[in-house]
SENU-926670 format. One record per residue (C-alpha): x, y, z. Coordinates in nm, 3 decimals, decimal comma, padded with zeros to 5 digits. Layout:
<node><px>X</px><py>Y</py><pz>Z</pz></node>
...
This chain:
<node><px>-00,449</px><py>-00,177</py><pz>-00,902</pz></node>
<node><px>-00,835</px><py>-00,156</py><pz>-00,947</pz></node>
<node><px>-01,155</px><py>-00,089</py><pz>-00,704</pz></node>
<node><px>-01,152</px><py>-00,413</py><pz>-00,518</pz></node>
<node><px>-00,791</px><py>-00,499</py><pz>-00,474</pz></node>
<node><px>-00,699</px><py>-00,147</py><pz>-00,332</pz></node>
<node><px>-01,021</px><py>-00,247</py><pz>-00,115</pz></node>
<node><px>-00,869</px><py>-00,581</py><pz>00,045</pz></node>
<node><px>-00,525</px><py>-00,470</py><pz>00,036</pz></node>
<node><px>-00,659</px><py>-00,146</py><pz>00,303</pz></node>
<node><px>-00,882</px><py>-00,433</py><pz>00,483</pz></node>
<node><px>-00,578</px><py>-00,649</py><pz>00,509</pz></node>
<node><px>-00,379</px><py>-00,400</py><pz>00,686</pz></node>
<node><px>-00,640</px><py>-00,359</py><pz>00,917</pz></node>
<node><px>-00,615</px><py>-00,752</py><pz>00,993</pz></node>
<node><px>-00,281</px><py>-00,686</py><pz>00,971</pz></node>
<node><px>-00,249</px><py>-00,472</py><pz>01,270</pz></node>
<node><px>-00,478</px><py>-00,658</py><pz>01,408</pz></node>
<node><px>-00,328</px><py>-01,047</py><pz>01,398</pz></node>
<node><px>00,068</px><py>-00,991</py><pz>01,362</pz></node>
<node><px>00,278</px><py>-01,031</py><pz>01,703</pz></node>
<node><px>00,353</px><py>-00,655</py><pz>01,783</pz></node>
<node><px>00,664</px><py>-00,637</py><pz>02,036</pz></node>
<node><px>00,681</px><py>-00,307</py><pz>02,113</pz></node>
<node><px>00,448</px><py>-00,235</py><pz>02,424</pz></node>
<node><px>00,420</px><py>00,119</py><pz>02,267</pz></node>
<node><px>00,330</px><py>00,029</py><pz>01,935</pz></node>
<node><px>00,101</px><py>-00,299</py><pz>02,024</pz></node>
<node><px>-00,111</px><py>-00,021</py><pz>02,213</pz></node>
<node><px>-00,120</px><py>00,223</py><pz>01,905</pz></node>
<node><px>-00,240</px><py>-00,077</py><pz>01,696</pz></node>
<node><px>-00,501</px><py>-00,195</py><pz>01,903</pz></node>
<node><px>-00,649</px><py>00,168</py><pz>01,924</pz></node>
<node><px>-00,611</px><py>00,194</py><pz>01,557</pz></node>
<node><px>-00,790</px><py>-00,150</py><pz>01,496</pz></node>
<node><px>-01,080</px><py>-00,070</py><pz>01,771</pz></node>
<node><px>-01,081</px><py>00,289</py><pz>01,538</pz></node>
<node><px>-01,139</px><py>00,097</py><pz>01,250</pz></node>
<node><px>-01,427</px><py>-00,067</py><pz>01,332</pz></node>
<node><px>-01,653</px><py>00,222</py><pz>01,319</pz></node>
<node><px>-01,518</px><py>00,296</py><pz>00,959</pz></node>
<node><px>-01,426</px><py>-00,005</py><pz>00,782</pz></node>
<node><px>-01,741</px><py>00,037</py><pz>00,580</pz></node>
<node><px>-01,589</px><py>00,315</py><pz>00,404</pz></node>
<node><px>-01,284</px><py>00,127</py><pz>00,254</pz></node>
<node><px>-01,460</px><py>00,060</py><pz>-00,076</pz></node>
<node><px>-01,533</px><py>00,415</py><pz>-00,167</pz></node>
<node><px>-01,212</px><py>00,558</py><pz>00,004</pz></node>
<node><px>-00,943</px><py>00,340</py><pz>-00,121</pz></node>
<node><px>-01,063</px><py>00,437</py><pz>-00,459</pz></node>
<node><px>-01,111</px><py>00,786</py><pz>-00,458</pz></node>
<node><px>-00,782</px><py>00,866</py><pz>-00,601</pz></node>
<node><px>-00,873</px><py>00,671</py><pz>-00,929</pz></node>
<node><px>-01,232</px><py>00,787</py><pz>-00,921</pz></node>
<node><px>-01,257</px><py>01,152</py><pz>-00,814</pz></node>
<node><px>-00,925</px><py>01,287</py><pz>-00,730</pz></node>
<node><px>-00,750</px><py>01,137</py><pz>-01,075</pz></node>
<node><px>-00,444</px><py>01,264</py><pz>-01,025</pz></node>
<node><px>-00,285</px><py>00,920</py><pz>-01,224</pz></node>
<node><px>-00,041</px><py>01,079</py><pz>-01,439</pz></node>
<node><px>00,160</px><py>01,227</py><pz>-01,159</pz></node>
<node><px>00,112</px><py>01,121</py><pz>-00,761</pz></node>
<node><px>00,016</px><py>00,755</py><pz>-00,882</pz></node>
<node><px>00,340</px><py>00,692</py><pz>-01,062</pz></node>
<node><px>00,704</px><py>00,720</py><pz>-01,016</pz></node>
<node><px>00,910</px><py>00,609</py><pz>-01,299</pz></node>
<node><px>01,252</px><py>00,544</py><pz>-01,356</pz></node>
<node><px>01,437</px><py>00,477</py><pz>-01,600</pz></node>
<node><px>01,783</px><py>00,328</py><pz>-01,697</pz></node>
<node><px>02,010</px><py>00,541</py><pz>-01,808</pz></node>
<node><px>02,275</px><py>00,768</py><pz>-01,716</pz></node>
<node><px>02,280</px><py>00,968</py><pz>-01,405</pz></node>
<node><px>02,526</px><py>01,191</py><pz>-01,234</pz></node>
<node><px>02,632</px><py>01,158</py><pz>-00,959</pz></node>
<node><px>02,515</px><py>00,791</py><pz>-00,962</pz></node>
<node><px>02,208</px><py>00,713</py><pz>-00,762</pz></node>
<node><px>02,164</px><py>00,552</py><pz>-00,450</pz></node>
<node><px>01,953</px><py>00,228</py><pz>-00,401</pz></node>
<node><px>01,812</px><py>00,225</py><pz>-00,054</pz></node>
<node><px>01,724</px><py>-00,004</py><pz>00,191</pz></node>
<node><px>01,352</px><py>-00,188</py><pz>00,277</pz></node>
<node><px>01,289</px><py>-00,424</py><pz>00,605</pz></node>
<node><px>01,491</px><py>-00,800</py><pz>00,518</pz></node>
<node><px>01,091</px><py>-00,921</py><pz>00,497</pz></node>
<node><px>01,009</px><py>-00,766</py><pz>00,207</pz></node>
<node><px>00,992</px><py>-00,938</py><pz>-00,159</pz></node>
<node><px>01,068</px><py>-00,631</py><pz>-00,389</pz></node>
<node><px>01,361</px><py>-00,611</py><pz>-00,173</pz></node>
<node><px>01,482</px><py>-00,973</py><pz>-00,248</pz></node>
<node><px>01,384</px><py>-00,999</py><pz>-00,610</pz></node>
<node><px>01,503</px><py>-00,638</py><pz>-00,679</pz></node>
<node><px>01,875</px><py>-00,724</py><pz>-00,611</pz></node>
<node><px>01,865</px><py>-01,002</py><pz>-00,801</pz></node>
<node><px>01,807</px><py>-00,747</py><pz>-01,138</pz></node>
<node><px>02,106</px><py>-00,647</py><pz>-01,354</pz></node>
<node><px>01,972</px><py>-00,308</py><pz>-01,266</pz></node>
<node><px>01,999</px><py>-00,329</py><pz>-00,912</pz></node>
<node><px>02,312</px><py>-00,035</py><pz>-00,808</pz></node>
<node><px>02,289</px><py>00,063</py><pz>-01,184</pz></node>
<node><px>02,214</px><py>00,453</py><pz>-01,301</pz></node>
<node><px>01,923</px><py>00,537</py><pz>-01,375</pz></node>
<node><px>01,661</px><py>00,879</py><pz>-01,412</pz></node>
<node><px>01,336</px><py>00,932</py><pz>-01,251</pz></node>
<node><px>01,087</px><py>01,048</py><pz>-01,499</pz></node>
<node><px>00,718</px><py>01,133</py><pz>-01,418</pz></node>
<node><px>00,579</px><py>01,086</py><pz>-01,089</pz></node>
<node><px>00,561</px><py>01,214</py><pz>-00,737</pz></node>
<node><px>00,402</px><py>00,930</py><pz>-00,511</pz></node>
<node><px>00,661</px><py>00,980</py><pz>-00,265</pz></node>
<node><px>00,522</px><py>01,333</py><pz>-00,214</pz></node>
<node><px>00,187</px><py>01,232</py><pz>-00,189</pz></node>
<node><px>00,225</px><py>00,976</py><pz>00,019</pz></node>
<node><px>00,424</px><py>01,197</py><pz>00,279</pz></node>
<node><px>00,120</px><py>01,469</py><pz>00,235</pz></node>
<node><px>-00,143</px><py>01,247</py><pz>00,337</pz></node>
<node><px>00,015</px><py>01,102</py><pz>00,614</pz></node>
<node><px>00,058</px><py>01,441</py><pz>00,766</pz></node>
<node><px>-00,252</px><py>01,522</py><pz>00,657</pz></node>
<node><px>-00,411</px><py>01,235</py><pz>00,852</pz></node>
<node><px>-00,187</px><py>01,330</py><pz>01,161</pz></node>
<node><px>-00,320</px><py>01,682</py><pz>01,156</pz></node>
<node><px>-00,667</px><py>01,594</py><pz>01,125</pz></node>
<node><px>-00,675</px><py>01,348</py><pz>01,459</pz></node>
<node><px>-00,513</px><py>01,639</py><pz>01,619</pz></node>
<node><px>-00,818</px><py>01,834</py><pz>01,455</pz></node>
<node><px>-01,063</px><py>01,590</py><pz>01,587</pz></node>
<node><px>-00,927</px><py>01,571</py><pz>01,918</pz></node>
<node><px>-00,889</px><py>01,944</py><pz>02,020</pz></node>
<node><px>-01,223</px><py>02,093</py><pz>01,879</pz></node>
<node><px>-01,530</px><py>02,139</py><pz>02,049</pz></node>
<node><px>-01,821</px><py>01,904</py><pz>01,948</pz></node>
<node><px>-02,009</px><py>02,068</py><pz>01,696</pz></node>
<node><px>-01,718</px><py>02,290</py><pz>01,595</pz></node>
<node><px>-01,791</px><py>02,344</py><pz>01,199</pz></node>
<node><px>-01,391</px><py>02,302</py><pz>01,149</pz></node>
<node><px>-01,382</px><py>01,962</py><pz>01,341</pz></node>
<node><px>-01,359</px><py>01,671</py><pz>01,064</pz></node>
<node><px>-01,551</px><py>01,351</py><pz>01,094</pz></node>
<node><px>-01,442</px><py>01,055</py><pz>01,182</pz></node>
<node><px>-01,543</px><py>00,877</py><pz>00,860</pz></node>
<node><px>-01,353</px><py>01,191</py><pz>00,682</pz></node>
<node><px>-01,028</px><py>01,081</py><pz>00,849</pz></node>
<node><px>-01,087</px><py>00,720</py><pz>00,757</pz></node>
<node><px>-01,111</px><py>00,818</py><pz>00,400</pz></node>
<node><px>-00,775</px><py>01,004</py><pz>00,397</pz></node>
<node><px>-00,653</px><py>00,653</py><pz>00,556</pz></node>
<node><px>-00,786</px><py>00,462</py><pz>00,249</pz></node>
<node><px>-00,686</px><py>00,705</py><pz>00,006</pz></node>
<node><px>-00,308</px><py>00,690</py><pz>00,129</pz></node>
<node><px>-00,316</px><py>00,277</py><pz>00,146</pz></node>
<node><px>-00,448</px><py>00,378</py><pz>-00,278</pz></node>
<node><px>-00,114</px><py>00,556</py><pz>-00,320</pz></node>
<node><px>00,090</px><py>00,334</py><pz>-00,091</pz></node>
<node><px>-00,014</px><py>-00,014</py><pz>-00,289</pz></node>
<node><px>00,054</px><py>00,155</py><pz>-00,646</pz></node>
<node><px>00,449</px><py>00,169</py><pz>-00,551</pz></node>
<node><px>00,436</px><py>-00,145</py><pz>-00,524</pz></node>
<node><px>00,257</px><py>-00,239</py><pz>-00,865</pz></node>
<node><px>00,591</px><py>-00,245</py><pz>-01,065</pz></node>
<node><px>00,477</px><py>-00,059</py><pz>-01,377</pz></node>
<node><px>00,374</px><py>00,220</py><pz>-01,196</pz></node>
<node><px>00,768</px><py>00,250</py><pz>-01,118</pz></node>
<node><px>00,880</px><py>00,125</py><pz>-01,432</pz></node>
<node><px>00,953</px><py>00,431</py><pz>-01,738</pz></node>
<node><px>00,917</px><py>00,150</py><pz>-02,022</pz></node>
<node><px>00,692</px><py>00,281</py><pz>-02,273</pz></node>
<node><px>00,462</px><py>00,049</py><pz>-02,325</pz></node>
<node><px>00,159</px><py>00,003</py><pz>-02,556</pz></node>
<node><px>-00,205</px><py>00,179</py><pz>-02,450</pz></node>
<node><px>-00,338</px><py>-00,069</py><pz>-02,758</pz></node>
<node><px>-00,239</px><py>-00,379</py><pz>-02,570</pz></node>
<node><px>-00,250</px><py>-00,245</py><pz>-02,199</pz></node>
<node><px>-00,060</px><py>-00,556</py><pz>-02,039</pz></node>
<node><px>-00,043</px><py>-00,301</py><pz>-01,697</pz></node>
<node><px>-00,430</px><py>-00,379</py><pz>-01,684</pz></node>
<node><px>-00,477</px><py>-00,683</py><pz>-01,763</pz></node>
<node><px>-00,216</px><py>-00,756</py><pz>-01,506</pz></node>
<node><px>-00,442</px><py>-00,579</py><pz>-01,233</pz></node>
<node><px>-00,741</px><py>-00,737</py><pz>-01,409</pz></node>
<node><px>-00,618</px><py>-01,068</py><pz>-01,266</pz></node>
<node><px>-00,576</px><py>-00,959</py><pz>-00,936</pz></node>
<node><px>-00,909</px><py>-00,772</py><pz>-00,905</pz></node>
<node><px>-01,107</px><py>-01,120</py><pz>-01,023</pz></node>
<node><px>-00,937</px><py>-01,352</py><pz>-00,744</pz></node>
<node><px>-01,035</px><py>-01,098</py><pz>-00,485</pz></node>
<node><px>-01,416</px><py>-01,088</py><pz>-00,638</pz></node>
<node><px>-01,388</px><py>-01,467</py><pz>-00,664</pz></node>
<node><px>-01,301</px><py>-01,521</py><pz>-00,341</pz></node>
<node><px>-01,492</px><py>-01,271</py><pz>-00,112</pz></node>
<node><px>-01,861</px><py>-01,143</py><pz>-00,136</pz></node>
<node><px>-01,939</px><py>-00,795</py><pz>-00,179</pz></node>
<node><px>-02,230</px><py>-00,677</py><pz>-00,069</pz></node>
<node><px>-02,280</px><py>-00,444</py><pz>-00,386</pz></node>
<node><px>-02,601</px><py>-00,215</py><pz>-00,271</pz></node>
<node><px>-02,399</px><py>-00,096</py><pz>00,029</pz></node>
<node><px>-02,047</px><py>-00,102</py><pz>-00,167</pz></node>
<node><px>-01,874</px><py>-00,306</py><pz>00,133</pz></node>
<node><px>-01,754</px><py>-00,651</py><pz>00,228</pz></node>
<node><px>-01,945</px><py>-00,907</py><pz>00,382</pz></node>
<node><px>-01,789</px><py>-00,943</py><pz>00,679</pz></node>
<node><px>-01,709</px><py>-01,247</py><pz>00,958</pz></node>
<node><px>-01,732</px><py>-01,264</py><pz>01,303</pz></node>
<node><px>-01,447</px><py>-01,066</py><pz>01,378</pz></node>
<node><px>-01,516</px><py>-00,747</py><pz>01,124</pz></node>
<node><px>-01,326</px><py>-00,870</py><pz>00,815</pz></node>
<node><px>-01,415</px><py>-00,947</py><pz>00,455</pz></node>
<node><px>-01,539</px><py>-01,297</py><pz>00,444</pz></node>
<node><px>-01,400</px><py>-01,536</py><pz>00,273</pz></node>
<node><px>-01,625</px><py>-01,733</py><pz>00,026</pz></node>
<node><px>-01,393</px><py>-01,925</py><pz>-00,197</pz></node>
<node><px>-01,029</px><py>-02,061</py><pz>-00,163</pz></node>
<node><px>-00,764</px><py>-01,937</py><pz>-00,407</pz></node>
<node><px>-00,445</px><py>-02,051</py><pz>-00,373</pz></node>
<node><px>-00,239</px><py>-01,673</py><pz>-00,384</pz></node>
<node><px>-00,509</px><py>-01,543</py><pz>-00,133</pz></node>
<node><px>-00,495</px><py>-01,795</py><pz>00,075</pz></node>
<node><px>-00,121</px><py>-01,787</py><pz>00,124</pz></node>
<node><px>-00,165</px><py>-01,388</py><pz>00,159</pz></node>
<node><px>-00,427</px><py>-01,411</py><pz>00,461</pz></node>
<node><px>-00,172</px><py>-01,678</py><pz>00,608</pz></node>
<node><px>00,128</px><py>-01,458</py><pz>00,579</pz></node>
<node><px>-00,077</px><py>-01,189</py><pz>00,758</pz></node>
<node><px>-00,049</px><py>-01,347</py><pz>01,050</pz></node>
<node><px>00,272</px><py>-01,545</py><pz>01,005</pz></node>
<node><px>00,523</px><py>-01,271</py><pz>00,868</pz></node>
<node><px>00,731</px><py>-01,104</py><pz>01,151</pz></node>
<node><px>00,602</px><py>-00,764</py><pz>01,184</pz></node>
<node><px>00,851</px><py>-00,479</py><pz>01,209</pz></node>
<node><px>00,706</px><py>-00,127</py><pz>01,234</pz></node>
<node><px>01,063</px><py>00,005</py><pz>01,140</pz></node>
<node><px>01,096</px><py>00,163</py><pz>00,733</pz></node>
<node><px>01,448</px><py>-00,012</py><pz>00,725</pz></node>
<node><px>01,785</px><py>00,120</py><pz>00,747</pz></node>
<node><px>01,841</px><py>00,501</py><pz>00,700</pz></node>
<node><px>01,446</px><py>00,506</py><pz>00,590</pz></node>
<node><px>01,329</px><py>00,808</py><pz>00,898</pz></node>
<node><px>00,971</px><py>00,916</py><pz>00,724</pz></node>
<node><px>00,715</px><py>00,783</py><pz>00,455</pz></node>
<node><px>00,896</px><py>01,010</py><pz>00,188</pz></node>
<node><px>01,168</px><py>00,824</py><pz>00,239</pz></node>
<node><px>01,020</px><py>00,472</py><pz>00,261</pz></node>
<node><px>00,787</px><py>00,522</py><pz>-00,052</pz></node>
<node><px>01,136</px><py>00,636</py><pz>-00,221</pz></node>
<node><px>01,254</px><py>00,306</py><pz>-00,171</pz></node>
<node><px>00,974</px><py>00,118</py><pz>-00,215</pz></node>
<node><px>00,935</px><py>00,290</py><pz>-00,562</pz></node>
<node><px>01,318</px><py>00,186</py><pz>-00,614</pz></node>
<node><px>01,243</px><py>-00,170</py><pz>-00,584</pz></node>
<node><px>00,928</px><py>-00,165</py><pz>-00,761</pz></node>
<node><px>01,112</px><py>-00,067</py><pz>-01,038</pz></node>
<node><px>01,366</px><py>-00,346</py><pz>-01,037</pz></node>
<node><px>01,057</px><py>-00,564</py><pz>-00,991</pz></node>
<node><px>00,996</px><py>-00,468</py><pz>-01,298</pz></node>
<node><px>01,167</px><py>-00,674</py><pz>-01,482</pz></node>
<node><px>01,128</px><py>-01,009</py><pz>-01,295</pz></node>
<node><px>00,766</px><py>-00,957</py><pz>-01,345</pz></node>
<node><px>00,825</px><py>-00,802</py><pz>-01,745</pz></node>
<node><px>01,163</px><py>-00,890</py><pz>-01,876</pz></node>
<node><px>01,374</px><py>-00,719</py><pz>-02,038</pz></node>
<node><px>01,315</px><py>-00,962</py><pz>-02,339</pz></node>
<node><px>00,962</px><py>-00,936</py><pz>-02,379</pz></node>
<node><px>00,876</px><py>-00,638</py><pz>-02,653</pz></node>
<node><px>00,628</px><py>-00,419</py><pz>-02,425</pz></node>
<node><px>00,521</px><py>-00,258</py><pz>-02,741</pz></node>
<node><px>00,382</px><py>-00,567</py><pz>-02,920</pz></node>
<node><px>00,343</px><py>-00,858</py><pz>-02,681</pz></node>
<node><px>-00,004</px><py>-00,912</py><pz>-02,494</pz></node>
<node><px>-00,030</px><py>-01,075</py><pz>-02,207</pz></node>
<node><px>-00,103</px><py>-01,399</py><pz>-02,323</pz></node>
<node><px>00,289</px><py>-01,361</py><pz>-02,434</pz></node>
<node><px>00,381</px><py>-01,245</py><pz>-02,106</pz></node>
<node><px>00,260</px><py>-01,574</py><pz>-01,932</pz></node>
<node><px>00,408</px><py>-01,820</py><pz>-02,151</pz></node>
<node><px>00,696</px><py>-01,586</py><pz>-02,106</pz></node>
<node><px>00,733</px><py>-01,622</py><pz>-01,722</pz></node>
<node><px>00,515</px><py>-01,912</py><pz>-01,657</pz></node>
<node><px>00,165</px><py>-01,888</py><pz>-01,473</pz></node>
<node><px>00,303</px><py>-02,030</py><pz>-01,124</pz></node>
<node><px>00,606</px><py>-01,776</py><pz>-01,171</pz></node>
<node><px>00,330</px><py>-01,473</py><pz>-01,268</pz></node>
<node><px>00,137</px><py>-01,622</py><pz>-00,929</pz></node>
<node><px>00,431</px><py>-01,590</py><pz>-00,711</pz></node>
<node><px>00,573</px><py>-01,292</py><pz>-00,803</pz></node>
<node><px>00,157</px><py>-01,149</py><pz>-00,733</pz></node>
<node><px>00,159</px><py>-01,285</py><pz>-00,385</pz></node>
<node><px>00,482</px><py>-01,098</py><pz>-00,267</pz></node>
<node><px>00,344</px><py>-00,820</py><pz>-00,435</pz></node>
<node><px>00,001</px><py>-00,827</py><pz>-00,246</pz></node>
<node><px>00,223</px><py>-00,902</py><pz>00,096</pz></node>
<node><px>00,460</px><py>-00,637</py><pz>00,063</pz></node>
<node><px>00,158</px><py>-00,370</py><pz>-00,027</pz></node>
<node><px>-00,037</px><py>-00,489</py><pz>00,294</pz></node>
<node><px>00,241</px><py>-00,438</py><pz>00,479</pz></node>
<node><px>00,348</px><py>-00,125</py><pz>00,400</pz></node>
<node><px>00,044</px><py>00,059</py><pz>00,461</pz></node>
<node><px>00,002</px><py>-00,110</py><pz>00,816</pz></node>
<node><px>00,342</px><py>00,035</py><pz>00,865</pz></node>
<node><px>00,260</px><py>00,375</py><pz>00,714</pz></node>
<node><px>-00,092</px><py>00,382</py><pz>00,909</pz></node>
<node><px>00,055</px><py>00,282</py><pz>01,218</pz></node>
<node><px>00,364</px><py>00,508</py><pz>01,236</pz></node>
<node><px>00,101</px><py>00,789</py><pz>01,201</pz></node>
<node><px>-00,139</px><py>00,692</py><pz>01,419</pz></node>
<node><px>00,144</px><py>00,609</py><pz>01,653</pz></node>
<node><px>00,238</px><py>00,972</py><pz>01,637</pz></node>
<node><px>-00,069</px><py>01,079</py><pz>01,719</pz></node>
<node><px>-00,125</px><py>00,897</py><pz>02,002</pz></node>
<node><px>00,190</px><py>00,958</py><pz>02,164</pz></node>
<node><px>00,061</px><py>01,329</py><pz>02,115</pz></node>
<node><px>-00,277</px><py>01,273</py><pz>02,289</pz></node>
<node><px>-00,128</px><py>01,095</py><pz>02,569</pz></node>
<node><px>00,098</px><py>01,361</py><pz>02,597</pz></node>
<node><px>-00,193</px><py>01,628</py><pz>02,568</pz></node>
<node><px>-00,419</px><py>01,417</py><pz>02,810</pz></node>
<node><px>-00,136</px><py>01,397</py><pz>03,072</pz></node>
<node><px>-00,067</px><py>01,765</py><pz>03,100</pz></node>
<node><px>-00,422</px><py>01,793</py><pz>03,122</pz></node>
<node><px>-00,451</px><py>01,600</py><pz>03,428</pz></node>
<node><px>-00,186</px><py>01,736</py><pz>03,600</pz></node>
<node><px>-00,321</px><py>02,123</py><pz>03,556</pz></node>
<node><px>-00,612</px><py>02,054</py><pz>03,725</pz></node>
């Protein structure tokens, strides 16, 4: 995904957490903190969702996790994603759904589980160090490792990043595909381009300027989706989670490229009259759901952790003195 659209999809999440009907008491209290948290450092999303493409660069490995069908041994096991989630649908629909494959390049997974922590240890950081202490992180440096994990987070779920076709650099249909996306979030939000933010509304989130008919239905979902903090069955940590989501992605693959189109020839123009426009359109929108979703379920598991932690801290505290 490009600059803007890793942008939204972190400022969604946000919204996210803060408009979706939370039922646990626990939770709904780690993602109003989280929200409130936000709005000292939403300005950052622009530059910290994309310093993984930028500055960091690490595409050819933590970006990426492809597989590949083919034979494996012992034969490997699909897992399972929340009963909300598109991937999830449209990936057991594929004739490779609970068929062999190999994983080639790629370790998003790993990263993904190494940031979270990451973020984790630096609120514990931030919380226990003196004011002033030169080892204490900032606030806004926390925020960026929050927007650099929704980067990694959102790429599992752009199914060529977790799909080992080899197709042409020349025609670059991957792109073009995140082209697309990247001009209906500039068409339909202002950015505000000498401070590199949104322009925001009343209530702290990007603005909306224009209607478009798959953001539109995105923003609605936001609030309207049942919210479940839980990774799915047998899913315990992100590693886990992003494994799956990768999975999925993958079989995603080839609703969104199929198997018949020749990804070594065929541009994208192909691709459309291939699938059809309103089929390309709907298979973006669950994309763009399922992506917001995941890293307001990511973000809030660890910030969730973290808080039970303070709490914890801040209770002992109390009662020693």
């Amino acid at each position: 995904m490009k600059q803007f659209t890793h942008a939204w999809i972190a400022m969604m999440a946000i919204k996210r957490l803060a408009k979706a009907t939370i039922d646990d008491p626990t939770e709904k209290t780690a993602a109003v903190n989280l929200v409130n948290w936000f709005q000292f450092h939403k300005d950052d999303v622009i530059t910290g969702a994309w310093y993984p493409d930028k500055v960091i660069a690490d595409m050819a490995s933590s970006h990426i996790l492809k597989h590949i069908p083919g034979i494996a041994d012992p034969l490997p096991k699909f897992l399972e994603l929340p009963d909300t989630y598109h991937l999830y649908a449209t990936g057991k629909l594929s004739s490779h759904y609970n068929q062999s494959y190999q994983v080639g390049k790629g370790n998003l997974p790993d990263r993904c589980e190494a940031l979270t922590h990451s973020i984790i240890d630096n609120l514990k950081m931030f919380e226990t160090e003196r004011k002033g202490s030169a080892i204490m992180p900032s606030g806004h440096h926390i925020a960026a490792l929050f927007f650099m994990l929704s980067h990694y987070i959102a790429d599992a779920h752009m199914p060529l990043h977790c799909d080992g076709r080899d197709y042409s650099p020349d025609i670059d249909i991957h792109a073009k595909i995140e082209g697309k996306w990247d001009k209906w979030i500039l068409d339909s939000y202002q950015v505000e381009r000498a401070y590199n933010r949104f322009s925001n509304d009343h209530e702290g989130f990007p603005e909306k300027m224009k209607n478009h008919a798959v953001v539109d239905w995105v923003e609605e979902q936001i609030v309207l989706r049942p919210f479940d903090s839980k990774y799915g069955t047998k899913n315990e940590n992100t590693w886990d989670f992003m494994s799956a989501v990768a999975q999925y992605s993958y079989l995603s693959a080839y609703a969104m490229v199929p198997d018949t189109f020749d990804v070594k020839t065929q541009d994208f123009k192909a691709l459309i009259e291939l699938i059809t426009q309103p089929r390309f359109d709907t298979l973006s929108r669950e994309i763009l759901i399922d992506s917001i979703d995941s890293v307001a379920k990511v973000w809030l598991r660890a910030w969730n952790r973290y808080w039970i932690w303070k709490t914890t801290k801040d209770a002992k505290q109390k009662k020693n003195k």
